[in-house]
C-alpha positions as CSV (number, residue, x, y, z in Angstrom):
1,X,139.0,133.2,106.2
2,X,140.3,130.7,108.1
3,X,141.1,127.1,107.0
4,X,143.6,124.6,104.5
5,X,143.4,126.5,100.8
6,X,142.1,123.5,99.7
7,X,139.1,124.2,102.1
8,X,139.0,127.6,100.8
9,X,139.5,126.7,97.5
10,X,136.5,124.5,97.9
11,X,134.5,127.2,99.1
12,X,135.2,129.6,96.3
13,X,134.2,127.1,93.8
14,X,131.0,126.7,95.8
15,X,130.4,130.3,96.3
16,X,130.8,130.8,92.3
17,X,128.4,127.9,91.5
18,X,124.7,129.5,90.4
19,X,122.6,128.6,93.7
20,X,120.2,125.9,92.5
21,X,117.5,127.9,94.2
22,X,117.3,131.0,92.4
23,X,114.2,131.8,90.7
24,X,115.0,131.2,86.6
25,X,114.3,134.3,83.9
26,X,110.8,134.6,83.3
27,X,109.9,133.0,80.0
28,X,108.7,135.3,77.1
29,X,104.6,135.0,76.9
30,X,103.6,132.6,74.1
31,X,102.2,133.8,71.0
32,X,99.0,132.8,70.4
33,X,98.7,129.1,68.6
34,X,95.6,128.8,66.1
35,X,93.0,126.4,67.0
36,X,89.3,126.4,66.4
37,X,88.7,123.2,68.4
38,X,88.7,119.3,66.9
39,X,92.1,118.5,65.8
40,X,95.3,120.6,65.7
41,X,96.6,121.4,62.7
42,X,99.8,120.7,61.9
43,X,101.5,123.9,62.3
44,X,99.5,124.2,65.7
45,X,100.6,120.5,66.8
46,X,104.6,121.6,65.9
47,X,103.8,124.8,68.3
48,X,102.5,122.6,71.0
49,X,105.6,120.4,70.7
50,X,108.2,123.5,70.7
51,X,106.2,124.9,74.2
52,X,106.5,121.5,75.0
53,X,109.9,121.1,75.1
54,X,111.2,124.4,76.1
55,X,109.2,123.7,79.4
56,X,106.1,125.9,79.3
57,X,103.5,124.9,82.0
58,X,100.3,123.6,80.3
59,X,97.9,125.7,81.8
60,X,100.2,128.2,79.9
61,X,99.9,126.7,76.4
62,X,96.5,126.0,76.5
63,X,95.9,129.8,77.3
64,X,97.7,130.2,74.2
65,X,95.4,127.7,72.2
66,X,92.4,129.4,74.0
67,X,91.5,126.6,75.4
68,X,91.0,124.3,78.9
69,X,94.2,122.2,80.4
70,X,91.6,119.4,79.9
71,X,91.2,120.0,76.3
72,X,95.3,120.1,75.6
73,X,96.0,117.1,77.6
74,X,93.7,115.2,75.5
75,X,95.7,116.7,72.5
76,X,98.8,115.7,74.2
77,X,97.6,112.1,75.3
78,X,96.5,111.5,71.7
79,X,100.1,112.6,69.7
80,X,102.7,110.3,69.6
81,X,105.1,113.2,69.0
82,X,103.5,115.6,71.3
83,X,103.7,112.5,74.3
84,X,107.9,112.0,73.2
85,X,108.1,115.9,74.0
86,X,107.0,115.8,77.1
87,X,109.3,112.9,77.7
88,X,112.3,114.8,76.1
89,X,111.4,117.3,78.7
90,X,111.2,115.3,81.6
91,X,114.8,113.7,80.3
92,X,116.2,117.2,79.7
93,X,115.7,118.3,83.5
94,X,116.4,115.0,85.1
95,X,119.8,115.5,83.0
96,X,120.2,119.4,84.6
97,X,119.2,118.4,88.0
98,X,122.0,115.6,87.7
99,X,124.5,117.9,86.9
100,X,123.6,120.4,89.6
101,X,123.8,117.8,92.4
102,X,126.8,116.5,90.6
103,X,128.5,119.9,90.7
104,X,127.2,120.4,94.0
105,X,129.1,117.3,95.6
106,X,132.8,118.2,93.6
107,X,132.6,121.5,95.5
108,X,132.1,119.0,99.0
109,X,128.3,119.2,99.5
110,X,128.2,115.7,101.1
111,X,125.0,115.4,101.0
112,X,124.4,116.0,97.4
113,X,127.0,113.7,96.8
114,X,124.9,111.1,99.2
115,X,121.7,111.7,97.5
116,X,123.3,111.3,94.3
117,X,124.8,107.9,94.8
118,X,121.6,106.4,96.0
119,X,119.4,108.1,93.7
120,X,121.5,107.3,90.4
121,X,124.3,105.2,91.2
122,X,121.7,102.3,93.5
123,X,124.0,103.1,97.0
124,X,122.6,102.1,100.2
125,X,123.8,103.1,103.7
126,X,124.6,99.1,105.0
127,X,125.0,96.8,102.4
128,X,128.1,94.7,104.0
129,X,126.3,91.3,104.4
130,X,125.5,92.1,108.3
131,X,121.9,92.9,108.0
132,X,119.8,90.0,108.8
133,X,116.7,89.8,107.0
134,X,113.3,88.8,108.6
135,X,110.9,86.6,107.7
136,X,108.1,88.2,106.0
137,X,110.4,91.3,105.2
138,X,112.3,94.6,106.5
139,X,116.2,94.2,107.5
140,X,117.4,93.6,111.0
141,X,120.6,95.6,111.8
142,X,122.6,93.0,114.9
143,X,125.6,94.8,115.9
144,X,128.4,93.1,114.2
145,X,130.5,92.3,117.9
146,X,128.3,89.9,118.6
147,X,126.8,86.9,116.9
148,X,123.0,86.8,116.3
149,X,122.3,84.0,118.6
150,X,123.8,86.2,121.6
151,X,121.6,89.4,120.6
152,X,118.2,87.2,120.5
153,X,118.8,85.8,123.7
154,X,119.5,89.3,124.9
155,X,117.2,91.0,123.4
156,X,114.4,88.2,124.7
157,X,115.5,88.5,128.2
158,X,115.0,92.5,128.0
159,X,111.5,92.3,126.2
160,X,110.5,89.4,129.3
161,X,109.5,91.9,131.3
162,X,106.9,93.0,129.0
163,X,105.8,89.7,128.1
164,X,105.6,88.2,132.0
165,X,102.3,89.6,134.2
166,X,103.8,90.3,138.0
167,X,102.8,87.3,140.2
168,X,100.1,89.0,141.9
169,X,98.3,89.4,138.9
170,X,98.4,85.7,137.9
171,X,97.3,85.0,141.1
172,X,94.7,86.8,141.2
173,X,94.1,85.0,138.0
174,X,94.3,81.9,139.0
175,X,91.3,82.4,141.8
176,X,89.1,83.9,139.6
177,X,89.4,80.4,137.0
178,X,88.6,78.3,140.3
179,X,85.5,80.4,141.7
180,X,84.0,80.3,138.3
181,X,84.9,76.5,138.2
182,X,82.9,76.0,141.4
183,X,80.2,78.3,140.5
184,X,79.5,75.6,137.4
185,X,79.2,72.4,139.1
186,X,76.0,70.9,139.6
187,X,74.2,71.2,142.9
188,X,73.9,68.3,144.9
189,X,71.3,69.2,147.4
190,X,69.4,66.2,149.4
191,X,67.8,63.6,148.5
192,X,64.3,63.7,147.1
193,X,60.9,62.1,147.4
194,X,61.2,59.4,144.8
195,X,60.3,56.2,145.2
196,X,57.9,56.9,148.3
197,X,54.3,55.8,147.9
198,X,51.9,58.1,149.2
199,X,49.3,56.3,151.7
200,X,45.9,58.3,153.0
201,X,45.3,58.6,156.7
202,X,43.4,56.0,158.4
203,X,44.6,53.1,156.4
């Protein structure tokens, strides 16, 4: 296989790492857990716990109670010790998946390694004091050749266009506002009859 042997001694150590895809072992069935409905017994709340922790699904240990998902998360909502194993749990496989990702970036995936920075480690992809931030939020990236004044007065000149209606329409504009402007004057027509005195024939 071609490439430097530390290339190929990267791949081998890749090629030997468990792929984080495979499907785990099937987990033994759970015995069955007493419970006639109310409140767990003891022994049933320390088999809850143990299923718990060892990663069961719930619908899985409430089969094994012989009862609903419903009914055991209420059980598990209502248990201080059942609620800090599900969070041992949850602690447990954000610990595994660490170490995956971190084993995944020594062997030169660089994108675990990526993902792993900004997910545990806070990294961001610009953070060197160029980004100009906008009123009202969100980050402005200005190319860092130029100073911001000279990319706002380019970037105002390109977006004119856009901004600017073509002369014939603002002409066309403009007559429309003076035909509606004479259309709203008052009419002034002749003169009319007041001030004459009527006077009957004859006189």
């Amino acid at each position: 296989m071609a490439g430097s042997p530390k290339k190929r001694a990267r791949r081998e150590r890749a090629g030997a790492m468990a792929d984080p895809l495979d499907e785990a072992a099937p987990r033994p069935p759970l015995a069955p857990i007493p419970f006639e409905g109310g409140q767990p017994t003891a022994e049933a709340l320390d088999a809850i716990a143990a299923a718990l922790s060892e990663g069961y699904p719930r619908h899985q240990i409430a089969r094994a109670l012989g009862t609903t998902v419903k009914t055991l998360k209420r059980i598990v909502d209502g248990s201080e010790a059942l609620m800090d194993a599900v969070e041992a749990r949850k602690d447990a496989e954000e610990a595994e998946l660490r170490d995956i990702l971190m084993g995944m970036a020594k062997a030169g995936d660089t994108v675990a390694a990526i993902f792993l920075g900004k997910s545990q480690y806070g990294w961001r992809d610009r953070d060197d004091g160029k980004g100009q931030v906008v009123q009202g939020g969100g980050v402005l990236v200005v190319p860092g050749m130029e100073s911001l004044d000279t990319w706002m007065a380019r970037a105002e000149d390109q977006q004119k266009q856009f901004r600017e209606a073509p002369v014939e329409v603002t002409d066309e504009l403009a007559d429309r506002a003076e035909s509606a402007k004479r259309a709203s004057r008052p009419h002034e027509g002749s003169s009319g009859i007041e001030g004459l005195r009527l006077v009957k024939p004859g006189r």
